[in-house]
C-alpha positions in Angstrom: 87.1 111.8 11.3 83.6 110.1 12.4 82.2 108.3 15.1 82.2 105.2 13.2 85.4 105.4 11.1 86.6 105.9 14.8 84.9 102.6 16.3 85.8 100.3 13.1 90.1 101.6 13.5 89.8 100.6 17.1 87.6 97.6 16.7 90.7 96.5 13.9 93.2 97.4 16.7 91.7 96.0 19.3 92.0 92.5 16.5 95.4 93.0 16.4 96.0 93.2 19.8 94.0 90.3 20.9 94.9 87.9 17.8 98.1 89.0 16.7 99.5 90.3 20.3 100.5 93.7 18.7 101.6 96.5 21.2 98.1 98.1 22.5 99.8 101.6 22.8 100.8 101.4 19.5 97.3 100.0 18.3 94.9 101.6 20.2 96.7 105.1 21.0 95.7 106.6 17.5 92.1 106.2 17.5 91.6 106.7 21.5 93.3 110.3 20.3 91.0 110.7 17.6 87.5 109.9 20.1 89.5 112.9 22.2 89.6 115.6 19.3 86.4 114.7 18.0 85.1 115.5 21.7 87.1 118.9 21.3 85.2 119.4 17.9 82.0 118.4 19.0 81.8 120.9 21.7 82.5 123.8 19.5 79.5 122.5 17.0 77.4 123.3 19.7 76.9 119.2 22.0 76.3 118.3 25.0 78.6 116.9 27.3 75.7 113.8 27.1 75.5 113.8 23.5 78.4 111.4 23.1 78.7 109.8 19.6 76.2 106.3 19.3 79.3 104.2 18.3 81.4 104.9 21.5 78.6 104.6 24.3 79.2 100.8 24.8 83.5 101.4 24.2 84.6 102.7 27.5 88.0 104.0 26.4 86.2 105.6 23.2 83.4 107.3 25.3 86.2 108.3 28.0 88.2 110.0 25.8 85.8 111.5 23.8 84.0 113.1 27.3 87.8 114.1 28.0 88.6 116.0 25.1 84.8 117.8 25.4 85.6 118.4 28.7 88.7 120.0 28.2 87.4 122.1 25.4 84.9 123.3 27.8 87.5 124.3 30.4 89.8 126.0 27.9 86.5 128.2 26.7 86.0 128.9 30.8 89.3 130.1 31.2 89.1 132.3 27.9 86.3 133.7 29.6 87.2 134.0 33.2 88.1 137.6 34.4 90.7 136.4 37.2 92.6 134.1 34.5 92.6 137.3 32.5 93.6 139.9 35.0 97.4 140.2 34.9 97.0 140.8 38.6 96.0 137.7 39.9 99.1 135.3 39.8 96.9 132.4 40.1 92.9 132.3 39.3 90.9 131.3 42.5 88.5 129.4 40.1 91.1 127.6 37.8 94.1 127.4 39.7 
């Protein structure tokens, strides 16, 4: 899913919620999950943390959750990497914990 397909479900949740008093974890909950995975995909194509899609700069939960899921993309590729995380003698990394 895209940026914009994104913005326009949570712009029509964020309707419902406001005009029709829907549940906003119901509403909202899908495409706040779908600004995360696209932040996941993004950083595997190769963006920046700053290059956070143009529809969710000015939707705080949208942006949030997008930098979440490209910052936890970024920290599962750091562990991958990390020679104490992969050392079967270290019980716990001294970098990640």
């Amino acid at each position: 899913m895209h940026g914009l397909d994104i913005r326009m479900r949570y712009a029509k949740a964020r309707i419902a919620v406001n005009v029709l008093g829907a549940d906003p974890m119901d509403e909202l909950w899908d495409s706040v999950m779908e600004a995360e995975t696209l932040g996941h995909h993004d950083y595997q194509a190769g963006l920046g943390r700053d290059d956070v899609p143009a529809m969710f700069k000015d939707e705080r939960e949208l942006r949030e959750a997008w930098e979440g899921g490209w910052d936890e993309q970024d920290q599962m590729e750091r562990i991958k990497e990390c020679p104490y995380c992969n050392d079967p003698s270290f019980v716990f990394c001294p970098v990640h914990g």
